[in-house]
C-alpha positions as CSV (number, residue, x, y, z in Angstrom):
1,X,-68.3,-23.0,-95.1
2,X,-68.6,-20.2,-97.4
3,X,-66.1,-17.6,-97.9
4,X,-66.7,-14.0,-96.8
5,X,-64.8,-11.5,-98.9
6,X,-62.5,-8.4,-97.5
7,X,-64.1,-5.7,-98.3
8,X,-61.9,-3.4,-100.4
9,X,-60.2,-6.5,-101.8
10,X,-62.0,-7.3,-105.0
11,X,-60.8,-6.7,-108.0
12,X,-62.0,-7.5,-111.9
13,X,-60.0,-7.5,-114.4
14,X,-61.2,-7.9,-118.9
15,X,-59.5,-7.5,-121.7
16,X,-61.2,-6.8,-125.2
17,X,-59.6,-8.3,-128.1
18,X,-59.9,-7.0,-131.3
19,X,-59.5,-8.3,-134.9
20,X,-56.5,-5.8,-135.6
21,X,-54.8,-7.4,-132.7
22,X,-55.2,-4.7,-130.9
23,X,-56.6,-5.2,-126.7
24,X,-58.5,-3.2,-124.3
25,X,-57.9,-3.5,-120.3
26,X,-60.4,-3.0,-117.9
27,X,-60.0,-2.7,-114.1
28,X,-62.9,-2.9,-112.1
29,X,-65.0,-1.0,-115.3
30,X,-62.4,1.4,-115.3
31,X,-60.5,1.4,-118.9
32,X,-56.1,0.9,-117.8
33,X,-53.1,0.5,-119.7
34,X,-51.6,-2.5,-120.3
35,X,-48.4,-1.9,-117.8
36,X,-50.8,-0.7,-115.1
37,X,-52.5,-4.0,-115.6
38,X,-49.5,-5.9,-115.3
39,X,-48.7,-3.6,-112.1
40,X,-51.9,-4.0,-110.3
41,X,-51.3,-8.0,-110.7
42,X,-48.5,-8.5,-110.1
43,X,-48.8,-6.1,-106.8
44,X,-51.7,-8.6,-105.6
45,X,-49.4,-11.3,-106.0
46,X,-49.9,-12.8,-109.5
47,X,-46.9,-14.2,-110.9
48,X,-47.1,-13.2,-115.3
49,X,-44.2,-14.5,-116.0
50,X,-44.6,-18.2,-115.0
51,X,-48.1,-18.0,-116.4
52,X,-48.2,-22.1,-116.6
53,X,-51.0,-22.2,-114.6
54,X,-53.0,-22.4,-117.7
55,X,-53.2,-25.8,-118.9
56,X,-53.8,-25.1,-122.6
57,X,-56.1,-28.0,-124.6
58,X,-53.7,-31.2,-125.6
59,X,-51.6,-30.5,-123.0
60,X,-52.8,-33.1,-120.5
61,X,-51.4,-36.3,-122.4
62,X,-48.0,-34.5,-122.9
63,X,-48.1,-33.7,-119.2
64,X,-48.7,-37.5,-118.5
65,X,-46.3,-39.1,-120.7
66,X,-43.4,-36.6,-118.8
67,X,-40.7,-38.8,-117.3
68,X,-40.7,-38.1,-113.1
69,X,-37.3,-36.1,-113.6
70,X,-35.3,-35.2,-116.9
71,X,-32.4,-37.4,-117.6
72,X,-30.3,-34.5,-118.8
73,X,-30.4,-30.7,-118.3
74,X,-31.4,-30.2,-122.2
75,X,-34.9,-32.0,-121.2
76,X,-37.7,-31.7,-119.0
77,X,-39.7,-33.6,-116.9
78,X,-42.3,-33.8,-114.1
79,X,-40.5,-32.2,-111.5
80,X,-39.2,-29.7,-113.6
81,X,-42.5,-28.8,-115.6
82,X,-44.0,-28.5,-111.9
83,X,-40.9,-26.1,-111.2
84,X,-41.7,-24.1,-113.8
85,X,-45.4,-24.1,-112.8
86,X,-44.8,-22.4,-109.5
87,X,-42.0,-20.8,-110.1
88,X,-39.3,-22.7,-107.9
89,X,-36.5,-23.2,-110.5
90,X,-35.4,-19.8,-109.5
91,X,-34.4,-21.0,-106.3
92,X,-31.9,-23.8,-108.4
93,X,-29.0,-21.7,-108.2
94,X,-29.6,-20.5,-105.2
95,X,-30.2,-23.9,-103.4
96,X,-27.2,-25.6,-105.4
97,X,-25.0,-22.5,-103.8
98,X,-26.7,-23.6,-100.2
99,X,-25.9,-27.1,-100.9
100,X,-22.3,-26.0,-101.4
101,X,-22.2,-23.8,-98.3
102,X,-23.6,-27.0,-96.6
103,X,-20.8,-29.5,-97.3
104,X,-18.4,-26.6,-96.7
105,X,-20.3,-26.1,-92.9
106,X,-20.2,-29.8,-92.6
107,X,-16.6,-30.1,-93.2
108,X,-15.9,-27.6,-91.2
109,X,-18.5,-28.6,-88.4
110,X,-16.4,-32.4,-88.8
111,X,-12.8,-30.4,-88.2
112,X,-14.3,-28.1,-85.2
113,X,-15.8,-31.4,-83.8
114,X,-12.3,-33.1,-84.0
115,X,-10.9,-30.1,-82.5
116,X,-13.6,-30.3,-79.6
117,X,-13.0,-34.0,-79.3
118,X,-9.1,-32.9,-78.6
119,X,-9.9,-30.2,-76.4
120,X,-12.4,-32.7,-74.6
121,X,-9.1,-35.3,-74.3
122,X,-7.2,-32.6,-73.0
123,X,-9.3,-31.5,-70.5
124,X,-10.0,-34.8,-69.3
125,X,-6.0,-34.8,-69.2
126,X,-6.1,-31.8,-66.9
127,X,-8.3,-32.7,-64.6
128,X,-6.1,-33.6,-62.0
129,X,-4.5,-30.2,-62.6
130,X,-7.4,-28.5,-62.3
131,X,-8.3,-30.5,-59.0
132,X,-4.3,-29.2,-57.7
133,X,-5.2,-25.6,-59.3
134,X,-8.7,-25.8,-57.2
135,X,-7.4,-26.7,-54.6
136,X,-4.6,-24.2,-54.4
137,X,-7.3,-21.1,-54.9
138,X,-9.2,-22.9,-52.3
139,X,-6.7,-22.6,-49.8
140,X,-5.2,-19.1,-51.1
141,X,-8.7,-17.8,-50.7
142,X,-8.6,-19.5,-47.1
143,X,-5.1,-17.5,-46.9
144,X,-6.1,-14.2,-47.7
145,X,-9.5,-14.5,-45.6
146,X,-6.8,-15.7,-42.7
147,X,-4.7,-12.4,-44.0
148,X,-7.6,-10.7,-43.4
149,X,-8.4,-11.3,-40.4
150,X,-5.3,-10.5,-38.8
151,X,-5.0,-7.3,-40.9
152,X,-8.1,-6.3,-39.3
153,X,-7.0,-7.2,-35.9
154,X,-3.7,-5.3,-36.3
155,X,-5.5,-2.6,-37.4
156,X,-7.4,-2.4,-34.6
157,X,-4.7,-2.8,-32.5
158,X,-2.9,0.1,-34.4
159,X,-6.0,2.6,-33.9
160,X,-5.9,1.3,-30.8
161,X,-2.2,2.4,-30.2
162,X,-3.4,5.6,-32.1
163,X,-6.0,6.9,-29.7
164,X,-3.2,5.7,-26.9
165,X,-0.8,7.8,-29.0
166,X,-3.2,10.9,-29.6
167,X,-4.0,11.2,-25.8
168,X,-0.3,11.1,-25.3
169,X,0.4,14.1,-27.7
170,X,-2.3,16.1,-26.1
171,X,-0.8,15.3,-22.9
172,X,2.8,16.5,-24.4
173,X,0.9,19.4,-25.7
174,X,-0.3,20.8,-22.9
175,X,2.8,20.5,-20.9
176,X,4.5,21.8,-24.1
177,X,2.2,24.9,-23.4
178,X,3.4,24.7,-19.8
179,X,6.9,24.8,-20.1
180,X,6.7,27.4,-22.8
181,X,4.5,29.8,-20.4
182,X,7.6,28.8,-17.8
183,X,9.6,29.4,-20.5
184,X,8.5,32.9,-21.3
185,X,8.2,34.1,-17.1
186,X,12.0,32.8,-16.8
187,X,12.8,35.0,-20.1
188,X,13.5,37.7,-17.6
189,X,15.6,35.9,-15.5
190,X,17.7,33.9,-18.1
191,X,18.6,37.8,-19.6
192,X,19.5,39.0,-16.3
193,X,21.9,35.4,-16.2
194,X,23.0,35.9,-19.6
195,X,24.3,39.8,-18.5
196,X,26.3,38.8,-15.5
197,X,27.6,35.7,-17.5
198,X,28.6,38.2,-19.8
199,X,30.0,40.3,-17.0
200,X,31.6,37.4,-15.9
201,X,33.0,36.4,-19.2
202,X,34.8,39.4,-19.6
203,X,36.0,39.9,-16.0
204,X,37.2,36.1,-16.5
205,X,38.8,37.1,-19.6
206,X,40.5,39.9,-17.8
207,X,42.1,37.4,-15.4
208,X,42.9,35.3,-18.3
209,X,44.7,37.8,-19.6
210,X,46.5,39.0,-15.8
211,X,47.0,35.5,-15.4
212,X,48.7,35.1,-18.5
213,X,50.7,38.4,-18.1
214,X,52.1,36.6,-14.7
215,X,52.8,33.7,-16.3
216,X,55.4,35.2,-18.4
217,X,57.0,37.3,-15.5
218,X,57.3,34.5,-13.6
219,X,58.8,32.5,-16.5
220,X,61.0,35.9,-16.9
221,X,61.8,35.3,-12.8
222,X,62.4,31.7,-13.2
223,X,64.7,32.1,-16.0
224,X,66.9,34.6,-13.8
225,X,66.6,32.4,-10.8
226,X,68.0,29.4,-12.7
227,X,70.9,31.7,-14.1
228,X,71.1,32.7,-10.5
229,X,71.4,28.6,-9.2
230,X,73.6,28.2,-11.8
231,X,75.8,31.4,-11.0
232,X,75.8,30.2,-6.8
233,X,77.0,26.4,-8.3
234,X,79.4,27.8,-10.2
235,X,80.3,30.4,-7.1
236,X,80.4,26.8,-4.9
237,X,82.7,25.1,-6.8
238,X,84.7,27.3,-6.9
239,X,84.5,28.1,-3.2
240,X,85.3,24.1,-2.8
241,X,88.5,24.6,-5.2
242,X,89.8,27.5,-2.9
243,X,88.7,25.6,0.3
244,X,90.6,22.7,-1.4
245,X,93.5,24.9,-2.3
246,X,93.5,26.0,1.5
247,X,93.7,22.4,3.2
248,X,96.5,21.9,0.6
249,X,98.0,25.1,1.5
250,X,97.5,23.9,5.3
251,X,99.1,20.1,4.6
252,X,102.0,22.1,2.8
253,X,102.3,24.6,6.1
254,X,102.1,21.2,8.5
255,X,104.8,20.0,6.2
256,X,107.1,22.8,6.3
257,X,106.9,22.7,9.5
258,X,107.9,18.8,9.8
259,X,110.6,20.0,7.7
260,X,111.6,23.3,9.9
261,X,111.4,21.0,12.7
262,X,113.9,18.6,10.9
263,X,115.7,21.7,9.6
264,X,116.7,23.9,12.1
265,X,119.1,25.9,10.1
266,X,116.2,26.9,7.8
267,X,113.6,27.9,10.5
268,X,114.2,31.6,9.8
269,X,113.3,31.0,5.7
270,X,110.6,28.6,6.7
271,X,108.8,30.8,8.8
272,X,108.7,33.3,6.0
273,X,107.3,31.3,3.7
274,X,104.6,29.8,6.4
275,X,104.0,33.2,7.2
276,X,103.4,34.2,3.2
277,X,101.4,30.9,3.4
278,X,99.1,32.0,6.2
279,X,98.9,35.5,4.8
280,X,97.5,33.6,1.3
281,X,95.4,31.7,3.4
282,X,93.8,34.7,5.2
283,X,93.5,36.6,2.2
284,X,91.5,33.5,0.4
285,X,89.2,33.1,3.3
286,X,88.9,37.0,2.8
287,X,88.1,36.8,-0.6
288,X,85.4,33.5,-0.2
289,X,83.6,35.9,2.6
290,X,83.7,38.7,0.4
291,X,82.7,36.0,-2.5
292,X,78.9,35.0,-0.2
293,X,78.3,38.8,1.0
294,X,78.4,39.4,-2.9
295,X,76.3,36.4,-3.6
296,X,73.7,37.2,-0.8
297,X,73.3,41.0,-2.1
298,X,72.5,39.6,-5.5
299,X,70.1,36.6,-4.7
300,X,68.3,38.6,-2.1
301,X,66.0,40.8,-4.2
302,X,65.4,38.2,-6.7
303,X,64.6,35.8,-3.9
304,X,61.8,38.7,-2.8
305,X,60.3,39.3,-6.5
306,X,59.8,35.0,-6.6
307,X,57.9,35.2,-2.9
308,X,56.4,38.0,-4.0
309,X,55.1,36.8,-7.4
310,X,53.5,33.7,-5.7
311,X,51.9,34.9,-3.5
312,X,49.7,37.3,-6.4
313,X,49.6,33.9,-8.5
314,X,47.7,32.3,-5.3
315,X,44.8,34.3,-5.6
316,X,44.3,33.8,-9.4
317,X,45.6,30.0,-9.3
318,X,42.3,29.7,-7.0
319,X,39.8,31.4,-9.3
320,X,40.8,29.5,-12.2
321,X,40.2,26.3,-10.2
């Protein structure tokens, strides 16, 4: 197979050396600077400063006799002439960090595995827990689908009871209209009842007030009847002393005469003094007569006012009842 060039990608580079020491670059016929040169080169991937790619006459034996890796870091071998060669030994440093970042990761891949080894123990020590814990969200979730259930049956029961309850209010409603339109074609009459309650309120009080005026006049006339009982007791008892005072007057007179009859030589005196007796006597029985005509004219009109004030009490005793 032969090898087609990119067109574009060729490039020819010459240098003139002079005896003066002095060079001359050339890029593709065209005269450059030394820098530009270097640029160009190293821009298509030429590496000038590990230029060991040249294997310079007498070089080969030295190469050969090279140890496979220098002993210390003062001397070089194989590896490290080929490291220089292509430019790897840059990537010492670097690898040696990388090769300390690895043991680092390792140790700390070592302690996270531990740790993962514990976590596995403990989980393997929690199974049964996590069974019990399964097995409780199991049957909570059977619960709350059971909760559910019966939240949407009571809610259907309760809009249910709300179209029930809705159908009542309109019902209410409309009666509620009802009674108001009653309400508002019985405004007339409930006025005209509320004027003659009125009227009657005030008539009422009227009696009240006659009733109450009687009440004291017949407390006045009960208060001057009772002084009149107690005035005819008083006149009784002493109407029994006199009539008392008479039968003793009368047992005396029977007496005197026993004793005129016994005593004829004082007939004459005796029948003085029976004669002053029986002119006492008539004058007490006088007096007592006298004593009930007085009575009588006294108790009479006060007897009439008491008839009289019952019989106007009747008539308001009834209304108030």
């Amino acid at each position: 197979g032969t090898v087609q060039p990119v067109e574009g990608t060729e490039l020819v580079v010459a240098r003139e050396a002079k005896q003066d020491n002095s060079s001359t670059y050339w890029v593709n016929g065209k005269r450059a600077g030394r820098e530009e040169v270097v640029t160009l080169l190293k821009r298509r991937g030429i590496d000038l400063d590990h230029n060991r790619f040249l294997i310079l006459q007498g070089e080969v034996e030295q190469i050969a006799m090279m140890k496979p890796k220098a002993p210390s870091a003062h001397e070089d071998g194989l590896l490290e002439y080929l490291e220089d060669i292509i430019g790897s030994n840059r990537l010492k440093e670097p690898i040696a960090e990388a090769q300390t970042q690895v043991e680092t990761l390792n140790e700390s891949r070592a302690a996270r595995l531990n740790a993962l080894k514990s976590v596995e123990q403990q989980m393997q020590s929690l199974e049964p827990r996590k069974a019990e814990a399964e097995t409780y969200l199991h049957t909570e979730a059977q619960l709350h689908e059971k909760r559910s259930a019966l939240y949407q049956l009571s809610a259907t029961q309760c809009q249910a009871v709300v179209t029930e309850s809705e159908a009542k209010v309109e019902l209410l409603s409309e009666r509620l209209r009802d009674e108001k339109e009653k309400a508002k074609a019985n405004a007339g009459e409930l006025a005209g009842l509320e004027k003659a309650y009125k009227k009657g309120k005030k008539e009422h009080e009227t009696v009240l007030a006659q009733l109450d005026e009687s009440k004291k006049l017949f407390q006045s006339y009960e208060r001057d009847d009772l002084q009149k009982r107690e005035e005819k007791a008083h006149l009784k008892t002493q109407i029994k002393k006199a009539a008392a005072t008479a039968d003793k007057d009368s047992r005396k007179l029977a007496a005197l005469r026993d004793e005129i009859a016994s005593l004829g030589g004082d007939v004459p005196r005796l029948q003085a003094e029976a004669e002053a007796a029986a002119a006492t006597r008539q004058a007490a029985e006088a007096e007592l007569e006298e004593m009930y005509d007085a009575i009588r004219g006294q108790t009479e009109p006060l007897r009439r006012k008491i008839e009289t004030a019952q019989r106007e009490r009747e008539p308001l005793a009834q209304a108030l009842a």
